[in-house]
Kinemage of the C-alpha trace (Angstrom):
@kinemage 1
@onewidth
@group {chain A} dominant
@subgroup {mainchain}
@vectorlist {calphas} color= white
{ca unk a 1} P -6.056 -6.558 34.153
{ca unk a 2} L -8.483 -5.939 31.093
{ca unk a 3} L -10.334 -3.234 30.134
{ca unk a 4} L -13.348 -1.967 27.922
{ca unk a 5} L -15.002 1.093 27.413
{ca unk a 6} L -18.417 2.171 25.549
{ca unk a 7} L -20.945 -0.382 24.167
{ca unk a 8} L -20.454 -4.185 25.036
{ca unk a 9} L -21.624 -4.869 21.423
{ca unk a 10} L -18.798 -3.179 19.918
{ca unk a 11} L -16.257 -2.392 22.205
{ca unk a 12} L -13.130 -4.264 22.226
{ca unk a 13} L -11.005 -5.264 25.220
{ca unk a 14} L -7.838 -4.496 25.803
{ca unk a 15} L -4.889 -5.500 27.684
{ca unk a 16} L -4.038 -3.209 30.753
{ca unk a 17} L -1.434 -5.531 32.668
{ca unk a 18} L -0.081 -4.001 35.820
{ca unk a 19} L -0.755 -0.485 34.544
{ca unk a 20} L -1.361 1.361 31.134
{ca unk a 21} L -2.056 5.018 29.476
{ca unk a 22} L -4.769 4.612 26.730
{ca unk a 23} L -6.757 7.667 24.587
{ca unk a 24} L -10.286 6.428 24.244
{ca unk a 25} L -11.699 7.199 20.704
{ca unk a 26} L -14.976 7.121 22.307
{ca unk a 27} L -16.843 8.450 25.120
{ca unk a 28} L -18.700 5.714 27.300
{ca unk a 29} L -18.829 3.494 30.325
{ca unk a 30} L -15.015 2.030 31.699
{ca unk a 31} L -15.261 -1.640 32.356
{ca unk a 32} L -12.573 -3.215 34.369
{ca unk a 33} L -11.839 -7.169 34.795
{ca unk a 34} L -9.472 -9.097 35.488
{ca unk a 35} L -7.788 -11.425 32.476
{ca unk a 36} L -9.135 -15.163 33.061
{ca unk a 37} L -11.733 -17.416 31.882
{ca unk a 38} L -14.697 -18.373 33.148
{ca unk a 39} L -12.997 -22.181 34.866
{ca unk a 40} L -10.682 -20.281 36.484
{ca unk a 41} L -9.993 -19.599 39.978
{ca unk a 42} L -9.956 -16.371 41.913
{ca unk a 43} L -6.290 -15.862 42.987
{ca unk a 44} L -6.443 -12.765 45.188
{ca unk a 45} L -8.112 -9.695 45.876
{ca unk a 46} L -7.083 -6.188 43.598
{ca unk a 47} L -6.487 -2.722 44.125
{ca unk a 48} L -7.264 -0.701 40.720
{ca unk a 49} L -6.256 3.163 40.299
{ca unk a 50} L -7.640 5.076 37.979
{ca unk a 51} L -7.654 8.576 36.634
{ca unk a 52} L -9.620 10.125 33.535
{ca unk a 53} L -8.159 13.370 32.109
{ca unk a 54} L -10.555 15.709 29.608
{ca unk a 55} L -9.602 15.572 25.978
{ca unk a 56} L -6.581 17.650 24.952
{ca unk a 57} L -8.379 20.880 23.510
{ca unk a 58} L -4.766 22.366 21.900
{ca unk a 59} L -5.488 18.983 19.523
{ca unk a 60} L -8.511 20.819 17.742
{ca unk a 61} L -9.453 17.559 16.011
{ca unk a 62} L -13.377 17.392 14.915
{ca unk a 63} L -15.151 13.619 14.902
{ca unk a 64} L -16.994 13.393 12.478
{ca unk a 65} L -20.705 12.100 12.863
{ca unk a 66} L -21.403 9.948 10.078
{ca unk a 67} L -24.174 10.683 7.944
{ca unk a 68} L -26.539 7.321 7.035
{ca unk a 69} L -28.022 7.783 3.438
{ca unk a 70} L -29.861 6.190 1.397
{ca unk a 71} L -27.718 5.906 -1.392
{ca unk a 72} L -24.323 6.744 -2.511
{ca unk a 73} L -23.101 8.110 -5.770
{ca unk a 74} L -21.616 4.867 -8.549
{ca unk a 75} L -22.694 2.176 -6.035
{ca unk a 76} L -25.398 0.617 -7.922
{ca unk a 77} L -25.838 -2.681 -10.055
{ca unk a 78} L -23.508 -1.971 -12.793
{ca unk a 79} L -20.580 -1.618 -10.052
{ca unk a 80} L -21.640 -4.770 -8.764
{ca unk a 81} L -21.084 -6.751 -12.231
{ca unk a 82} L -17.755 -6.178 -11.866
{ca unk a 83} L -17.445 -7.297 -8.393
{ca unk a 84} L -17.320 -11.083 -7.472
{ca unk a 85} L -20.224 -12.181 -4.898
{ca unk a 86} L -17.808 -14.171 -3.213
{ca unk a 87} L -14.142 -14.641 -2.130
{ca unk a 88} L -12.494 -18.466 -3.298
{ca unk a 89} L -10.017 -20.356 -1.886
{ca unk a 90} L -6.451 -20.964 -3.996
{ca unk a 91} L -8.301 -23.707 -6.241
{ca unk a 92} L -11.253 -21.633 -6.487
{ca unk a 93} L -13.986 -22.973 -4.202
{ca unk a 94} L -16.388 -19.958 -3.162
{ca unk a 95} L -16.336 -19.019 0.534
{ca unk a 96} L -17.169 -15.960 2.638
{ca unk a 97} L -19.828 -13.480 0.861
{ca unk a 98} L -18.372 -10.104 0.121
{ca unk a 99} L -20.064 -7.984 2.509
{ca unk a 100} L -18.524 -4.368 3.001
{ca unk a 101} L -16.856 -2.083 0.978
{ca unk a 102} L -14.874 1.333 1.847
{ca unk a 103} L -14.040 4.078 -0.386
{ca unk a 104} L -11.344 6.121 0.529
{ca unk a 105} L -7.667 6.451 0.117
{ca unk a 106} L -5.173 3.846 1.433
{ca unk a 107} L -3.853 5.586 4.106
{ca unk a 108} L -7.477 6.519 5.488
{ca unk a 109} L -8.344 3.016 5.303
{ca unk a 110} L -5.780 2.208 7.557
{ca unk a 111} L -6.162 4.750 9.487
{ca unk a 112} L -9.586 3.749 10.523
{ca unk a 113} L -9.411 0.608 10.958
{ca unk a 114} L -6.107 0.936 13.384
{ca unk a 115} L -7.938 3.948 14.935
{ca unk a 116} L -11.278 1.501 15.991
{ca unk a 117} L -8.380 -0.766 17.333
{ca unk a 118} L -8.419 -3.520 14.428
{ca unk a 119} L -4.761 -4.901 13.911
{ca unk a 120} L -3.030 -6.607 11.079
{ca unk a 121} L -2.270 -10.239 10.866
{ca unk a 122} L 1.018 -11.897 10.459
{ca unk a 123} L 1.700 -13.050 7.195
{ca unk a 124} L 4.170 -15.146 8.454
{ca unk a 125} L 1.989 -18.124 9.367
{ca unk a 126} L 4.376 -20.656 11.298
{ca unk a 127} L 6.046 -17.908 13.515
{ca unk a 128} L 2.586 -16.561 14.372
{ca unk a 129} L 0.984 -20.116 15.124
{ca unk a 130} L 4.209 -20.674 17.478
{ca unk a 131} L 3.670 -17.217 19.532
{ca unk a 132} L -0.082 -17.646 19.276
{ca unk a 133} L 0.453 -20.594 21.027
{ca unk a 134} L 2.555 -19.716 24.081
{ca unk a 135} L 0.507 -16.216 24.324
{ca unk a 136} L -3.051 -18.273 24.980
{ca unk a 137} L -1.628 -20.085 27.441
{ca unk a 138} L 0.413 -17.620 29.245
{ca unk a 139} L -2.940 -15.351 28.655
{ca unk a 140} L -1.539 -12.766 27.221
{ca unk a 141} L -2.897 -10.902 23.902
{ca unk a 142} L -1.574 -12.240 20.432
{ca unk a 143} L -4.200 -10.448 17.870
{ca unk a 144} L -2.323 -10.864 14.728
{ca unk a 145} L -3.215 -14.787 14.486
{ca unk a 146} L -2.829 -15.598 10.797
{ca unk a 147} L -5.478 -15.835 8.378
{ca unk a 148} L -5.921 -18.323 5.356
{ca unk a 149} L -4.870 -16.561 2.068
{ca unk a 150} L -8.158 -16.519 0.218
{ca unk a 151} L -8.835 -15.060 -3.287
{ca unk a 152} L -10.519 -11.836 -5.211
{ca unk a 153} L -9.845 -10.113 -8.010
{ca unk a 154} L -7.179 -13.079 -8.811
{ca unk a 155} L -5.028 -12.239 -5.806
{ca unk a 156} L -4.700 -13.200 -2.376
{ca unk a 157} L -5.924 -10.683 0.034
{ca unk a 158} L -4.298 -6.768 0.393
{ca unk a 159} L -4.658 -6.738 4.153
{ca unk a 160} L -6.338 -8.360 6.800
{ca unk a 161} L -7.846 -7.035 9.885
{ca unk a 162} L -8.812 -8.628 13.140
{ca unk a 163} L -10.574 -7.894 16.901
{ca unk a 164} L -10.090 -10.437 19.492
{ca unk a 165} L -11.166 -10.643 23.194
{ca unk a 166} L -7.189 -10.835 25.106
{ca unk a 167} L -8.044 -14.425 26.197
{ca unk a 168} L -9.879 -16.223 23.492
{ca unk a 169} L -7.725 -14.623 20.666
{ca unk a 170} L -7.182 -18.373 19.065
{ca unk a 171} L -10.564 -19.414 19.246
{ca unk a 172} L -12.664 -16.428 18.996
{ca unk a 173} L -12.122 -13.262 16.960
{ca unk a 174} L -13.738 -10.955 14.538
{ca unk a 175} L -11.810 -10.718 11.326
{ca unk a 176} L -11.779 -9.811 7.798
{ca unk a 177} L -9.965 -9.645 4.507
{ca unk a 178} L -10.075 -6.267 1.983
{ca unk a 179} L -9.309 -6.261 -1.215
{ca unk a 180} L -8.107 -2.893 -3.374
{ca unk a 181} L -10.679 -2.701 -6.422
{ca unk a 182} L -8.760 -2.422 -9.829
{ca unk a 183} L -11.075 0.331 -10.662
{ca unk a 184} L -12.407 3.207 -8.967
{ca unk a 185} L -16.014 5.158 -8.276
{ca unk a 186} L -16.058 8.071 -9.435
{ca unk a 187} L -12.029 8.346 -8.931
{ca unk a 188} L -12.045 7.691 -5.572
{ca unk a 189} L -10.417 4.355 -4.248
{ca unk a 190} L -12.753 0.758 -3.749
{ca unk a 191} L -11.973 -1.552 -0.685
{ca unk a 192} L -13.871 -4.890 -1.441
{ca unk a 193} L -14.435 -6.751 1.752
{ca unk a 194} L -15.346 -9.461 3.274
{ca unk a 195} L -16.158 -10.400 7.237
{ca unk a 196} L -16.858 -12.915 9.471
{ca unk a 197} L -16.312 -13.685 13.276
{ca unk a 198} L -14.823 -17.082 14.143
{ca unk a 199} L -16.543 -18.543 16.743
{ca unk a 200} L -14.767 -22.042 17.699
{ca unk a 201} L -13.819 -24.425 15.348
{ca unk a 202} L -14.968 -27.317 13.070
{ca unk a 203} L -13.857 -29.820 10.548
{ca unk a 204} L -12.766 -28.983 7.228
{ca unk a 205} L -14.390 -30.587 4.370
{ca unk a 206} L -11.835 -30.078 2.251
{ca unk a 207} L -9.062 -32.454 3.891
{ca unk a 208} L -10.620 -32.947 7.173
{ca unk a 209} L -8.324 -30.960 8.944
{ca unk a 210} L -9.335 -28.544 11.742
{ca unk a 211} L -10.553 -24.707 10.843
{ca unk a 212} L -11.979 -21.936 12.722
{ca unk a 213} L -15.941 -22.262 12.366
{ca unk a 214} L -18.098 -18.663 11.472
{ca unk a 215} L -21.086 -17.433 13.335
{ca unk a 216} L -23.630 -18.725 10.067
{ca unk a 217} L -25.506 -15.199 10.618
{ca unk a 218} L -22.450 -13.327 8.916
{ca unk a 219} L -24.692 -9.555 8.849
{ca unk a 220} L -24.119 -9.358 12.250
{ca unk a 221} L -20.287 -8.932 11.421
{ca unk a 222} L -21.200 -6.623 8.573
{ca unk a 223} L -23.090 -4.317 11.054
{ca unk a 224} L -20.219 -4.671 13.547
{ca unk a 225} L -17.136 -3.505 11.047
{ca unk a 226} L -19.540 -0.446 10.491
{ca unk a 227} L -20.286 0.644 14.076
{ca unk a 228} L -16.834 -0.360 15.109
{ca unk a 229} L -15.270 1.969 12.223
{ca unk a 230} L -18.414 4.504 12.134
{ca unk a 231} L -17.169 5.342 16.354
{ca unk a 232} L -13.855 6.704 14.541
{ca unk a 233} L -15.437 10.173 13.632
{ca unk a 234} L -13.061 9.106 10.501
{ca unk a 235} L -16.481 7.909 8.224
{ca unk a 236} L -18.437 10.490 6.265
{ca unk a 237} L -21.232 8.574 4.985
{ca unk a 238} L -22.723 5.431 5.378
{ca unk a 239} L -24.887 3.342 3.305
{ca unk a 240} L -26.163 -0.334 2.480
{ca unk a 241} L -26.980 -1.606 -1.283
{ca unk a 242} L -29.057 -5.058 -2.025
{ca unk a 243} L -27.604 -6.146 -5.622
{ca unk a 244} L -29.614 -7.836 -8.110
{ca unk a 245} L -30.441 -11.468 -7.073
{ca unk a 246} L -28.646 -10.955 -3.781
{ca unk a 247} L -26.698 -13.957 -2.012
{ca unk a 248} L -28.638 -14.967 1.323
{ca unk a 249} L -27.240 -18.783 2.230
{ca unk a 250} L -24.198 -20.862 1.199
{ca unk a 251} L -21.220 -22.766 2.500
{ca unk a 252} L -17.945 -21.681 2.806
{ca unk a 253} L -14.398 -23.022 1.075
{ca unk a 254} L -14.277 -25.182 4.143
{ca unk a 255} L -18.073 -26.531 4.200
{ca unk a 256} L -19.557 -24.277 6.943
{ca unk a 257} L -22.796 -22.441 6.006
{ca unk a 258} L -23.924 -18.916 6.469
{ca unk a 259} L -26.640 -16.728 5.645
{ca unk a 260} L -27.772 -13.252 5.160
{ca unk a 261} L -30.140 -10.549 4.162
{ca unk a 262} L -27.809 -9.860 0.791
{ca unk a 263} L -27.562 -6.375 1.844
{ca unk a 264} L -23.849 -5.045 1.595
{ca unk a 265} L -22.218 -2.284 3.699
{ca unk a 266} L -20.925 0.769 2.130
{ca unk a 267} L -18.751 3.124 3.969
{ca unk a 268} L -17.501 6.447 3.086
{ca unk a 269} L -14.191 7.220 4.682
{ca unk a 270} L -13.510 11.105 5.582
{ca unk a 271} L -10.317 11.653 3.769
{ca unk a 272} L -10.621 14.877 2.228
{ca unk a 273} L -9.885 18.505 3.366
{ca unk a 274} L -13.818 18.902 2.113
{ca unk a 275} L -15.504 16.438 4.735
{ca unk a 276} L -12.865 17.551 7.440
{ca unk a 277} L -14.052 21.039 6.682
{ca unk a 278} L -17.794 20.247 6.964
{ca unk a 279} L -17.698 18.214 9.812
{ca unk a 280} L -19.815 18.340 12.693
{ca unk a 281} L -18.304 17.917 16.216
{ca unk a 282} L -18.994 16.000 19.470
């Protein structure tokens, strides 16, 4: 048994099994289905239970609604001069387009990203590609698939982040890798990011080996890490900044193209007894 609740565009599934307690972050519609793909066969007929309880009102905790502006302070074109276009591969080919960044301390960066039900990947690549193997097939939910270590800031990636449907976690998911800035706007912590959603898979250029291919229309990932994030009540502000000569098509490390409006997402996390203060509820 699956499950999804709120907005199909957004909302991630997640695993249920025989039975499961879950705290929705959001309020919308409960989807139930059951955990197969579309060749299967129906095995059965199902009985599903199901009871909602009211949020616990001894918790006290305010969502906060996040405010869309127009512009945010320090996030202008002399920020951008210090921050690469795009993310390279260990020898330095360009790939994915930077296309989000967070300020905000690291704990509220992790915070709302586990809270909109991203998870981290393994960084130990064999032992993940092993149990992200037998978990396809037996169906079950393996999220933290490894990613490629790819390059900003002359370092490999600080975390990375993925959503993935319970049964096409190896061929389809929406990931990203985020980058700590090694300066700061106007003191506050810089998350440099970059996302795309893997779609199937394709040759790689490089050495003609097999990678995971990108949806080429990489904005609609953008807008997804901020309504995915944004539903946490844990983002203040958000905002979206088009550099000087902004990137709109390319290729990636592995020869894949993509293209986009050059806009880039800017999201102010809620981390401070100030915005907690001034929040609005829902």
């Amino acid at each position: 048994m699956i499950a999804r609740i709120g907005d199909a565009d957004t909302a991630q599934p997640f695993l249920i099994g025989a039975s499961k307690d879950a705290v929705s972050i959001v309020t919308g519609r409960l989807s139930l289905g059951i955990n197969q793909g579309k060749n299967d066969t129906a095995d059965g007929s199902y009985k599903v239970h199901v009871d909602v309880y009211s949020a616990d009102a001894s918790s006290n905790r305010n969502l906060i609604i996040a405010k869309s502006v127009t512009s945010l302070p320090g996030i202008d074109n002399s920020l951008f001069a210090k921050i690469p276009r795009r993310i390279a591969d260990k020898i330095g080919d360009p790939g994915d387009m930077v296309n989000f960044l967070i300020l905000g301390s690291e704990d509220a960066m992790q915070k709302v990203f586990t809270t909109a039900g991203w998870v981290k990947v393994d960084s130990d690549v064999k032992d993940a590609v092993f149990h992200g193997l037998l978990n396809s097939l037996s169906k079950e939910s393996y999220l933290t698939m490894p990613m490629s270590q790819l390059y900003l800031f002359g370092r490999s990636q600080d975390y990375g982040w993925a959503h993935a449907e319970p049964i096409n976690v190896v061929r389809t998911r929406n990931h990203l890798r985020i980058w700590k800035a090694p300066f700061t706007v106007n003191g506050e912590v810089l998350w440099v990011g970059a996302a795309t959603h893997d779609i199937g898979f394709e040759r790689d250029q490089r050495n003609n080996g097999l990678t995971h291919k990108i949806d080429p229309d990489i904005d609609l990932e953008r807008d997804y890490v901020g309504k995915t994030l944004s539903s946490t009540g844990l983002v203040a502000e958000i905002s979206h900044f088009l550099p000087d000569k902004p990137m709109q098509e390319a290729e990636t490390a592995t020869g894949g193209s993509f293209h986009s409006n050059g806009q880039v997402l800017i999201l102010k996390l809620a981390d401070s007894s100030k915005d907690l203060s001034t929040s609005t509820t829902r």
